[in-house]
C-alpha positions in Angstrom: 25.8 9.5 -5.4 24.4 6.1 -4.9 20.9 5.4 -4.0 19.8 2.3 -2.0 16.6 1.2 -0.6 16.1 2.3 3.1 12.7 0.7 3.9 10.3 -1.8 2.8 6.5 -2.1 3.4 3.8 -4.6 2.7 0.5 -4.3 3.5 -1.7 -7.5 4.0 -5.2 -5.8 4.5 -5.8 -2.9 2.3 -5.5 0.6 4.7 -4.7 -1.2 8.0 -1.2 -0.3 9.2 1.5 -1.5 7.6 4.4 -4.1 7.9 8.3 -3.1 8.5 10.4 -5.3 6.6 13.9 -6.4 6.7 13.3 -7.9 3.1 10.1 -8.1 0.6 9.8 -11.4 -1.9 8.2 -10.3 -4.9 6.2 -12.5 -7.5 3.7 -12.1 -9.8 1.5 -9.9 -7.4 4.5 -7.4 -6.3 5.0 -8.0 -2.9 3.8 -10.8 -1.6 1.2 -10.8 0.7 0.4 -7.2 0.0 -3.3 -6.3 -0.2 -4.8 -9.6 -0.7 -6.9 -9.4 2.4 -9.9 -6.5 1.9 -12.2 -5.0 4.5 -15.6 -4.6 2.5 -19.1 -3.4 3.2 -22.6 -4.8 3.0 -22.6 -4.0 -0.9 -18.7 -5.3 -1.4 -17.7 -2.3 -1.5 -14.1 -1.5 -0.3 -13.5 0.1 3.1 -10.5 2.4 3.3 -8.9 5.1 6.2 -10.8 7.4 3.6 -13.6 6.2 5.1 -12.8 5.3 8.3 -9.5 7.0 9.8 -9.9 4.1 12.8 -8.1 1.8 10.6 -5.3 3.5 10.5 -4.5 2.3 14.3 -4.9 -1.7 13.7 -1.7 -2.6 13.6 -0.3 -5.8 12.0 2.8 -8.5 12.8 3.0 -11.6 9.9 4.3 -14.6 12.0 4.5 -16.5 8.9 1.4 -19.0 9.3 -0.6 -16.7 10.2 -1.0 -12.8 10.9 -2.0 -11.0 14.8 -4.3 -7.6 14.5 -3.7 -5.4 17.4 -6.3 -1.9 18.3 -5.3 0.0 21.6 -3.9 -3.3 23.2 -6.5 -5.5 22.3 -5.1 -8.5 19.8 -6.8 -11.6 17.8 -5.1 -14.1 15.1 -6.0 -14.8 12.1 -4.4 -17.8 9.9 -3.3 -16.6 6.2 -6.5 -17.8 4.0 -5.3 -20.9 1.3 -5.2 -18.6 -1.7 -5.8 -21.7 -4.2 -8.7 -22.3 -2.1 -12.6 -22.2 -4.0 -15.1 -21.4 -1.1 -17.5 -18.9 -0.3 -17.2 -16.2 -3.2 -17.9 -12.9 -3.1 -18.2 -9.7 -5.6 -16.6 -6.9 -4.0 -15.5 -3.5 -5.9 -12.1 -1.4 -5.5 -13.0 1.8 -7.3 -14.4 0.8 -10.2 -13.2 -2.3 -10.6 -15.5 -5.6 -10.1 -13.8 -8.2 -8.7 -14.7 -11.7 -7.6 -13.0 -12.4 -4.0 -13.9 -15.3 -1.2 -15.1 -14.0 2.2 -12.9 -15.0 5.5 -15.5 -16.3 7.5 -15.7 -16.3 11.3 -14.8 -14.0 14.4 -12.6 -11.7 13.2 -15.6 -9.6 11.4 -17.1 -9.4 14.5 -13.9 -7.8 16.1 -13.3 -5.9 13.4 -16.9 -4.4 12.8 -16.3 -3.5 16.7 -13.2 -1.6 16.7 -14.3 0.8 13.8 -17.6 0.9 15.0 -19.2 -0.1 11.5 -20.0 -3.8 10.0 -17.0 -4.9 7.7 -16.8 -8.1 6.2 -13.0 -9.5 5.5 -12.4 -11.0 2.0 -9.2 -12.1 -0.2 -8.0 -12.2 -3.2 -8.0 -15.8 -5.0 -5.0 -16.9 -6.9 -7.1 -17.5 -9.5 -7.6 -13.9 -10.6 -6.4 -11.8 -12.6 -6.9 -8.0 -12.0 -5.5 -6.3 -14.5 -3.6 -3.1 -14.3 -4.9 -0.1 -16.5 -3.5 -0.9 -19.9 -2.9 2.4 -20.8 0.1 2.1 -18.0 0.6 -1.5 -18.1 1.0 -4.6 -20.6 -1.9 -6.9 -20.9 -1.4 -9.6 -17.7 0.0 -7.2 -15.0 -1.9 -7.9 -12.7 -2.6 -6.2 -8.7 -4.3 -7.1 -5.5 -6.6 -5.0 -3.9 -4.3 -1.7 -4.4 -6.0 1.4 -5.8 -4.2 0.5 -9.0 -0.8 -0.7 -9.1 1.6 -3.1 -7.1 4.1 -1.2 -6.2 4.6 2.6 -4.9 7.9 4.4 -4.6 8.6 7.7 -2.4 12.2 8.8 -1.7 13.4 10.1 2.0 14.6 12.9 0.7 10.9 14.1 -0.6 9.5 13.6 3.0 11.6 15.6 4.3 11.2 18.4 2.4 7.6 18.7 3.5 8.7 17.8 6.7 10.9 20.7 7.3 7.5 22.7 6.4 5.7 21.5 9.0 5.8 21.1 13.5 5.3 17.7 13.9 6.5 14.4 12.4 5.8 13.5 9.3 6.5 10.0 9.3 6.6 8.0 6.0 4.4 5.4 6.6 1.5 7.6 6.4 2.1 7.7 2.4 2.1 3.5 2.3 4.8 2.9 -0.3 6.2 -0.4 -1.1 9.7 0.8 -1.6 11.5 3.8 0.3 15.0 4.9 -1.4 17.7 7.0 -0.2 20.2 8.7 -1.5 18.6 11.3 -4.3 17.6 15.0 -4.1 14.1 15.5 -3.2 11.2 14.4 -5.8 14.2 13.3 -8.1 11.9 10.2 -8.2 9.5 12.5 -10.4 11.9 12.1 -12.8 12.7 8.5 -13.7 11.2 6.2 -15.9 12.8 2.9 -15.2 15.0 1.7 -12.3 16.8 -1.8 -12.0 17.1 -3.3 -8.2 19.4 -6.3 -7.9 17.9 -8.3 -10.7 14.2 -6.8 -11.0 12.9 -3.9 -13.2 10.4 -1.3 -11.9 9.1 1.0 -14.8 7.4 4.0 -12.9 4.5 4.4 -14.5 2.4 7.4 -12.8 2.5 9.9 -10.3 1.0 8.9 -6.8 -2.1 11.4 -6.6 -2.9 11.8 -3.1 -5.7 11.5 -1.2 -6.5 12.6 2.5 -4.7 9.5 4.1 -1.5 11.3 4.0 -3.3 13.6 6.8 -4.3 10.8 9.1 -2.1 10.5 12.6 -1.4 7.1 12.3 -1.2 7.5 16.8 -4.8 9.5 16.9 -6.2 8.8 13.6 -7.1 12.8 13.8 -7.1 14.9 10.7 -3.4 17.0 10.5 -4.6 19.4 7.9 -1.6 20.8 7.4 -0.1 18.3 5.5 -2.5 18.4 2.8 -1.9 22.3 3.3 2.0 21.7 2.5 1.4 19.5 -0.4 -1.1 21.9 -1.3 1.4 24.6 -1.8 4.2 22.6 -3.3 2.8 19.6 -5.2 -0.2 20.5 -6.8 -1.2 20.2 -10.6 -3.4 19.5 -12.5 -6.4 19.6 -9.4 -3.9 17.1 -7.9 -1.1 17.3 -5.4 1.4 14.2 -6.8 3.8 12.3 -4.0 5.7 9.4 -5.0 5.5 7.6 -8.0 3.3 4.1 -9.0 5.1 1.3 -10.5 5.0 -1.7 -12.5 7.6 -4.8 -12.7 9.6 -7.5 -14.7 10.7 -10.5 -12.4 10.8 -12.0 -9.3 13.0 -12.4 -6.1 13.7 -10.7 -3.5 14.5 -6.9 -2.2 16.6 -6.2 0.9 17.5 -3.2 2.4 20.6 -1.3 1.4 20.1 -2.7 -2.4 21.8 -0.3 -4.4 18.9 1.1 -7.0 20.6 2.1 -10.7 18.6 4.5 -12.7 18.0 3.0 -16.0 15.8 5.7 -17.5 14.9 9.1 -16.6 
């Protein structure tokens, strides 16, 4: 059985909708682009759908200079921030981790605080810094963006759809944000590897995905489904935790298109 990647998604700011992709460049980072941008409170710290299940409707189109926000048919622009650029700084916090970002000044925190109904501040991540990755899952200088903790998250079709067959309505896959969506397994056959090879990058899966309520969010409503978190409850729970998908680490760069074939390496 051969098992290929069937969808690829970056996400520029950190819990607003996500991007389809026909292809992902990955450097340094993971995917580029993904998570750099941060919607922040008065104190800096980080604003997610956790938070405010609003920000699961803004959804996103990159047109390469620059990327378009759009909330119930209302759209604004906003032009990519210069990454190298030193300006107006700004400590901000992603769980526990302090980390010095620059603010994105102007109208678009206006808009912003108005469609979730809250003040938000926009920031981004610098080039110049270097998050690391929890060292006792990563080497020292892997570094992430503003992800809860990794660059990369992997879920397989087949492990959708087995909650899906539990449940009435659509469970789509976006609702989990991964990075990397492969076909071609059984379901949660993901649980088991350790390292995968996709054209001429490495992934090393690292940890389990634990899940949060964000799974639960309709990404057309932004209501609570509470049976999802009931499925997952009943068939993905240990430890305290129901687990979905798996959080990775990489070696190399280039680029991922869909239909790659993904080789196993390590289970």
């Amino acid at each position: 059985m051969t098992i290929n990647v069937s969808k690829l998604f970056y996400y520029p700011v950190k819990s607003l909708a996500g991007i389809n992709a026909q292809e992902m460049v990955i450097n340094s980072w993971g995917p580029h682009h993904d998570r750099r941008l941060m919607l922040v409170d008065g104190e800096g710290r980080m604003i997610t759908q956790r938070q405010c299940r609003l920000m699961a409707l803004i959804q996103m189109r990159d047109l390469g200079d620059s990327l378009e926000l759009e909330f119930r048919g209302q759209s604004v622009p906003i032009a990519w921030p210069n990454f190298n650029e030193e300006g107006n700084r700004k400590i901000v916090w992603v769980w526990n981790d302090e980390i010095e970002a620059q603010v994105i000044p102007g109208s678009i925190n206006t808009w912003l605080s108005d469609v979730l109904q809250r003040k938000v501040q926009l920031v981004y991540m610098p080039e110049n810094i270097q998050r690391q990755v929890d060292l006792n899952y990563a080497d020292e200088g892997v570094r992430t963006s503003f992800s809860d903790g990794f660059p990369f998250l992997l879920i397989s079709r087949a492990s959708i759809e087995f909650l899906q067959n539990k449940l009435s309505f659509d469970l789509d896959v976006r609702r989990f944000r991964p990075n990397i969506v492969v076909d071609g397994c059984e379901a949660f056959a993901e649980d088991s590897w350790r390292q995968i090879r996709v054209g001429e990058i490495e992934f090393q899966l690292v940890k389990p995905c634990a899940r949060c309520v964000m799974p639960s969010i309709n990404m057309e409503t932004a209501q609570i489904q509470k049976e999802v978190m009931q499925v997952m409850n009943d068939h993905r729970k240990r430890d305290g935790d129901v687990f979905m998908g798996q959080n990775m680490v990489h070696v190399g760069e280039g680029v991922l298109q869909l239909g790659q074939t993904v080789e196993v390496v390590q289970s």
